[in-house]
C-alpha positions in Angstrom: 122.4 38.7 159.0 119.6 37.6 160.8 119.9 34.1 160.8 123.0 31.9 160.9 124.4 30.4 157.6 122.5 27.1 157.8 119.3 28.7 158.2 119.8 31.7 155.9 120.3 28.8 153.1 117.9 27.1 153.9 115.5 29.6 153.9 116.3 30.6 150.1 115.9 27.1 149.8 112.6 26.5 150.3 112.0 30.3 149.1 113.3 28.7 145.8 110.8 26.0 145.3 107.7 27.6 147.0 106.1 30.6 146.8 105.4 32.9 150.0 103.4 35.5 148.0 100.6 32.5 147.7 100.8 31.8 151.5 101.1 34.0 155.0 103.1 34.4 158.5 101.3 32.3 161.2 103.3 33.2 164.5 102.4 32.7 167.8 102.4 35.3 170.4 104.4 34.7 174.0 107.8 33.3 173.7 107.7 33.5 169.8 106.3 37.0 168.3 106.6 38.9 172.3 109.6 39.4 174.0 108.9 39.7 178.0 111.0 41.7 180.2 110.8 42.2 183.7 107.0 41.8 183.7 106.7 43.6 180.8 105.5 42.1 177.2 106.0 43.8 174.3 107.2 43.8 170.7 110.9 43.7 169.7 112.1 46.1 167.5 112.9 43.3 165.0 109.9 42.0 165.4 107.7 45.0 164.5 110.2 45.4 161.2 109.7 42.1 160.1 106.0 42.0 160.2 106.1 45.1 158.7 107.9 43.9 155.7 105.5 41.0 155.4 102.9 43.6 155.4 104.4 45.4 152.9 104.0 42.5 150.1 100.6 42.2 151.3 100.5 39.1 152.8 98.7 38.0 155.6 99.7 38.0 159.0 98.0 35.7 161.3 98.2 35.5 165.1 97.8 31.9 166.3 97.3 32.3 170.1 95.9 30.9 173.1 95.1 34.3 174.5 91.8 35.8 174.1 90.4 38.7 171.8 90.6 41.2 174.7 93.6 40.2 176.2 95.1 40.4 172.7 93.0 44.2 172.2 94.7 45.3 175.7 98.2 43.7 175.6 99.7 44.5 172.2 96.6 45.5 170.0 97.4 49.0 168.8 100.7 48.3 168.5 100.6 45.5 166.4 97.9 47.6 164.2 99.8 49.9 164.3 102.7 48.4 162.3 99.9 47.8 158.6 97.1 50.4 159.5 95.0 46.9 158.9 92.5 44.7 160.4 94.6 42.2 162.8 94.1 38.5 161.3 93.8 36.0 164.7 93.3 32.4 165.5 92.6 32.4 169.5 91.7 30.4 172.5 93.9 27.3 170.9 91.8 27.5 167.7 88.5 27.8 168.8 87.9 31.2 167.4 88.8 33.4 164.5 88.4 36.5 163.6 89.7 40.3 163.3 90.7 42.9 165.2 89.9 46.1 163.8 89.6 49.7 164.3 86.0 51.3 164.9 86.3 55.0 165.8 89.5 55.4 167.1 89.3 51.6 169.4 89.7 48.5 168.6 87.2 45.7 168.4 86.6 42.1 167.9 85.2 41.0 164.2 84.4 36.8 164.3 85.0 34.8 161.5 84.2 31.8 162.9 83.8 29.9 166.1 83.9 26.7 167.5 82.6 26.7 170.4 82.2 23.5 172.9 79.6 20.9 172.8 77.6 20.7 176.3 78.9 17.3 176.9 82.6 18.4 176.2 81.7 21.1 179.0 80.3 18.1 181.5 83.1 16.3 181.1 85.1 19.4 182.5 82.8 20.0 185.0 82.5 16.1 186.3 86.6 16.5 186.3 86.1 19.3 189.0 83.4 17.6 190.5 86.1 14.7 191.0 89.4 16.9 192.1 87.3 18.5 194.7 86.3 14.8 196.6 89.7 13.8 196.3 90.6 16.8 198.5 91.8 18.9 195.9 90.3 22.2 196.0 92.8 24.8 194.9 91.3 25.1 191.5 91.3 27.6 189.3 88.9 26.9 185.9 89.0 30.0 183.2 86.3 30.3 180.9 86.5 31.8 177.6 83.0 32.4 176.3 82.2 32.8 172.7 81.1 36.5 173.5 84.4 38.4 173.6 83.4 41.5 175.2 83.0 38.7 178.6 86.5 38.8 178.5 88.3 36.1 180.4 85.8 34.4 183.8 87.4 32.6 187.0 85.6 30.5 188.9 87.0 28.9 192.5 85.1 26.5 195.0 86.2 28.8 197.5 84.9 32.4 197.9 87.2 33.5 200.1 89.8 33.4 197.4 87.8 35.9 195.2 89.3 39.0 196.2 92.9 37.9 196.1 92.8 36.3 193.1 91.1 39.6 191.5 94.4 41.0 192.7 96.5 38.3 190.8 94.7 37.5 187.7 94.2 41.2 186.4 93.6 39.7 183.1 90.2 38.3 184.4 87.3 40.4 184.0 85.8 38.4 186.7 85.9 36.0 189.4 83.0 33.6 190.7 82.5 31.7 193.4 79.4 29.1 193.1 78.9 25.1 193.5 80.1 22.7 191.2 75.8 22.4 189.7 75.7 26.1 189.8 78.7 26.3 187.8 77.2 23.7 185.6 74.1 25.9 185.1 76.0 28.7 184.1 78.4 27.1 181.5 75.0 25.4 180.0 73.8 28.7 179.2 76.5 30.2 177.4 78.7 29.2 174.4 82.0 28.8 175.5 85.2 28.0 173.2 87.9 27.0 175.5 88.2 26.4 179.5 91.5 25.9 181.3 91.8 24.1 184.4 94.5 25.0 186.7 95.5 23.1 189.7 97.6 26.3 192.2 99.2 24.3 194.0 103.0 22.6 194.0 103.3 19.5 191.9 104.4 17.3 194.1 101.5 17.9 196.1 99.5 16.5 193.3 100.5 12.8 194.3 96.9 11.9 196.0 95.8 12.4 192.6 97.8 10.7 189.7 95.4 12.2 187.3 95.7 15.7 187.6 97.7 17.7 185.8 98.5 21.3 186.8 97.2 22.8 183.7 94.4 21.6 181.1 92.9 23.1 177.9 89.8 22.2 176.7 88.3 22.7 173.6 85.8 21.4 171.5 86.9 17.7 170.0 90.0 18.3 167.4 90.0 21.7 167.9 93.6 22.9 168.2 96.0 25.9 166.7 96.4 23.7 163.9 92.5 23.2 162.8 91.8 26.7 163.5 94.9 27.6 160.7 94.0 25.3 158.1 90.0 27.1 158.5 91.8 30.9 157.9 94.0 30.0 155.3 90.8 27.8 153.5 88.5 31.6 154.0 91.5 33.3 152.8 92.6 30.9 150.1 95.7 30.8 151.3 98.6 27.8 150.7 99.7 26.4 153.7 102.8 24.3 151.8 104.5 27.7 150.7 103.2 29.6 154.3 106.2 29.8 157.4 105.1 29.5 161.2 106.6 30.2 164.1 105.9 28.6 167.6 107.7 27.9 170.8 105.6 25.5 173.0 104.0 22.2 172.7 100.8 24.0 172.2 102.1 25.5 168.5 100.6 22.0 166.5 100.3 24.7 163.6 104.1 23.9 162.8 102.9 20.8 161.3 100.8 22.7 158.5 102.9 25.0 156.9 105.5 24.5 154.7 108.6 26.4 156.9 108.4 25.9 160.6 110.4 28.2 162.7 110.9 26.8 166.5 111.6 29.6 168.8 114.2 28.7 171.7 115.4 25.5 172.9 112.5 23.5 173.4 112.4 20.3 172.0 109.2 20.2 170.1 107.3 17.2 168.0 106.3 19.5 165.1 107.8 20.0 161.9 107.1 22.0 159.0 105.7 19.9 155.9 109.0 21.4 154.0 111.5 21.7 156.7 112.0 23.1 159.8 114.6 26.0 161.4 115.4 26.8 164.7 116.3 30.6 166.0 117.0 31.2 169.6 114.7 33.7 170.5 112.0 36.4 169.4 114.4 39.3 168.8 116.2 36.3 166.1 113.1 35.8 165.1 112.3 39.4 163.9 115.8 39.2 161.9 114.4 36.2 160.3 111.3 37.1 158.8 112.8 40.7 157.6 114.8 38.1 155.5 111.8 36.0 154.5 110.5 39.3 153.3 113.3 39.8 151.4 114.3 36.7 149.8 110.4 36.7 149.0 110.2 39.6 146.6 112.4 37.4 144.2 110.8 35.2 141.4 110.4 31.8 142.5 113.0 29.3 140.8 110.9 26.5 138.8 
């Protein structure tokens, strides 16, 4: 089996009381749903027949991610399609967008649901923090942009142009890199809509000292938007119940795991989320393909009143 004893009852516990075929899968990607190996990210074998199986009683699967639509499109996309011949049900950039990815003759695009995209004095705020880094001496900064229009892909800006062409070379996910002044920069995020931005400091921690503030890595989004609002917004379009849905998360970032009923924490980190219901531990996303083959199974029985 799939899952140890304790889990494996208490999974036909909760599948006893509440009823899956009224909810959906929310899984996160990296570290949860993706196995990486040597560089390389892809499905497990377990994984792909698990969500498979969900597929099969036509429930919804639903990607909760902080990637991006075209990093999703170009990483996994047509596999993942692949695996229900049906439109791919997302929550991205740490909940500020959702949508679908489908198939339009023969490739896949982005469909938007809905997006949340940041206020202009959310954006100041992240732009006075650069503004702030960079007269405290800290100037290895890295700030990705997400903008609302997918086809932009993922933008990196850096205060110093002669960084551009390596960091082409090391962020291929980036569809481009920019090199302007901190107003400039300003301008340019003031005339877009932009969901999410990500501030990274490339650097060594402890080098961070002269600057208690900083933290290596930031998301920003638009006020109480997270992975969790961007799920309960799907499963409200989709009329879906959260209390009898199961998630699966690995990282700090997964605040979904508080919304549905069965929260499923991938590895050992020790995480402040739990499921409304209860929450289950597996120890990694291969286990995790195991485990929701036997959701799939244990929810094709009637539900015990």
């Amino acid at each position: 089996m799939g899952t140890n004893g304790e889990n494996q009852e208490r999974l036909r516990q909760f599948l006893d009381r509440h009823d899956f075929m009224r909810g959906c899968l929310a899984l996160d990607l990296d570290g949860t749903a993706l196995t990486e190996d040597q560089g390389r990210i892809f499905i497990s074998e377990s994984v792909e027949a698990g969500v498979k199986a969900i597929h099969e009683l036509k429930r919804p699967v639903v990607i909760n991610t902080l990637r991006f639509p075209l990093s999703v499109i170009n990483t996994i996309g047509l596999a993942w399609y692949e695996l229900a011949d049906i439109p791919i049900l997302t929550v991205l950039l740490n909940g500020s967008i959702l949508g679908n990815i489908h198939c339009v003759e023969g490739r896949l695009e982005y469909e938007e649901i809905e997006a949340f995209p940041m206020a202009q004095h959310e954006i100041q705020l992240v732009v006075n923090g650069v503004d702030q880094l960079l007269k405290e001496k800290i100037d290895d900064i890295l700030l990705f942009q997400y903008p609302r229009d997918w086809r932009q892909g993922e933008i990196l800006w850096t205060p110093k142009p002669e960084r551009i062409e390596g960091l082409r070379r090391k962020f291929v996910s980036a569809s481009q890199v920019r090199s302007s002044s901190v107003a400039e920069l300003a301008d340019e995020l003031n005339r877009q809509e932009i969901c999410m931005m990500s501030l990274f400091i490339d650097r060594p921690e402890d080098t961070l000292m002269a600057y208690q503030h900083a933290k290596r890595n930031n998301f920003y989004t638009r006020k109480n938007v997270d992975k969790a609002s961007g799920l309960r917004e799907m499963a409200k379009r989709l009329n879906l119940s959260l209390a009898d849905s199961v998630g699966a998360g690995d990282t700090p970032m997964d605040t979904f795991l508080n919304e549905v009923g069965l929260a499923v924490v991938v590895g050992g980190a020790d995480l402040p989320f739990k499921g409304t219901v209860d929450t289950l531990r597996v120890s990694d996303p291969a286990a995790l393909g195991d485990f929701i083959s036997e959701l799939a199974r244990g929810a094709a029985r009637p539900v015990v009143a």
